[in-house]
N, C-alpha and C positions, 0 to 999 in steps of 0.2 A: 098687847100680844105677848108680851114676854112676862116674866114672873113663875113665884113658885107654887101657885097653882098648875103648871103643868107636871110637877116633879108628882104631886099625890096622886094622878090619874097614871104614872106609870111611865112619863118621858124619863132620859135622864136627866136632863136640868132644864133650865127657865127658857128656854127656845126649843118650842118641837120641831122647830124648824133642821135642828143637827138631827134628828134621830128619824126625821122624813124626808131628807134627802136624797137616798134611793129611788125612793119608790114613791116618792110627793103626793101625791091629789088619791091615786089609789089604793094607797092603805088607809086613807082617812075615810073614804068612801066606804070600804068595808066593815071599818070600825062601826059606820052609820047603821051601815046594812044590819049590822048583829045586835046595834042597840034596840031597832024598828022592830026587825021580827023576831029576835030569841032574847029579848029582855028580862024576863024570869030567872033563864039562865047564864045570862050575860050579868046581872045580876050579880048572884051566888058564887061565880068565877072571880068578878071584879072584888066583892067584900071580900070573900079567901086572899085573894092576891093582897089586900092592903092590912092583912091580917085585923080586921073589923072584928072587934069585941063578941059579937054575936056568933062569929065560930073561934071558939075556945082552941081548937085542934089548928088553926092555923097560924099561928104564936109561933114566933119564927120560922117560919113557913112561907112564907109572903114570896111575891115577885113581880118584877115590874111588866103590869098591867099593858099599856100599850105597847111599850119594845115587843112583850109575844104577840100581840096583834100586825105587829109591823114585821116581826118575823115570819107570822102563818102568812100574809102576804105576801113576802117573797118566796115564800116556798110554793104558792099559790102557783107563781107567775112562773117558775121553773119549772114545773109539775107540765103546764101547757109547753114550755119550750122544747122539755124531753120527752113529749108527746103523751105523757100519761093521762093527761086532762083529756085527750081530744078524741078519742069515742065517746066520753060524758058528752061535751059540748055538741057535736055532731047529733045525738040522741037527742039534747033537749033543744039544738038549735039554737042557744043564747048561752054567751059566753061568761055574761056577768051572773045571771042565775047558778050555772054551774060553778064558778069562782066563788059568789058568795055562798052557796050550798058549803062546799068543800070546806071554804074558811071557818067556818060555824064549827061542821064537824072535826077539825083541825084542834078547834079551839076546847073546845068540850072533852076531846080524850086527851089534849096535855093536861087539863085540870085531874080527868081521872087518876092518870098516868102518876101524874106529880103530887094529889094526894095519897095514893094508894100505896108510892113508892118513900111515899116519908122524906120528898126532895125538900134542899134550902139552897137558896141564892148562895148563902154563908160556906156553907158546904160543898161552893163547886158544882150545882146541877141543873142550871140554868141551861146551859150550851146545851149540855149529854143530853137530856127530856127534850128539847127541840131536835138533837142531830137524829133521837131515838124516834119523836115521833115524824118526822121528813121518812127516813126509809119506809118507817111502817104507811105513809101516806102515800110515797110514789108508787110501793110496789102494790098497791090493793087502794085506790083513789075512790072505787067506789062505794067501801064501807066507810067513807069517812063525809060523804055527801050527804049532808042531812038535809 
């Protein structure tokens, strides 16, 4: 269970257990959700994040992988508390399809976001790209539902 195979997929160190203590079972569930059905681009997010040879342009670039998946989860989950979730949910009638929808598309525009903006971890733009992409999520939930 423990080791540093969790550190390369994006935890911060050898127990994902400290960085899933929030939000436990359901951000890992999510994480699942996005490997099943947006793998392509789950993918191409996940290499960019560990700056994988194969994209030249994410060479100090990188960022940890799962903490954003654990992030777009909690933001997920407040989204619903401050009600912005729940016309989606109401519409599709399943909570988890609109959650994992959301989180997909959550995920996919901080990669845009964070490529296009020239973000580094290094640099301080970890938080800001998450706090930036939460507003842009709460106030408009349903262009982020993919």
């Amino acid at each position: 269970r423990i080791g540093g195979h969790w550190e390369e997929v994006g935890f911060q160190g050898q127990d994902p257990a400290t960085d899933l203590r929030d939000l436990g079972m359901f951000s890992v569930l999510q994480m699942l959700y996005l490997v099943n059905k947006h793998l392509a681009q789950v993918k191409t997010v996940y290499k960019f994040s560990v700056e994988d040879i194969s994209f030249p342009s994410s060479q100090g670039h990188g960022y940890p992988f799962s903490l954003l998946c654990i992030a777009i989860s909690k933001l997920c989950l407040a989204s619903v508390r401050n009600g912005s979730l729940i016309p989606a949910i109401n519409r599709e009638g399943d909570f988890f399809r609109v959650a994992n929808k959301f989180s997909a598309g959550v995920l996919i525009e901080f990669h845009k976001h964070w490529v296009t903006k020239g973000c580094s971890v290094t640099g301080g733009d970890f938080q800001s790209a998450i706090e930036t992409l939460s507003a842009r999520a709460t106030s408009s939930p349903d262009a982020m539902i993919k």
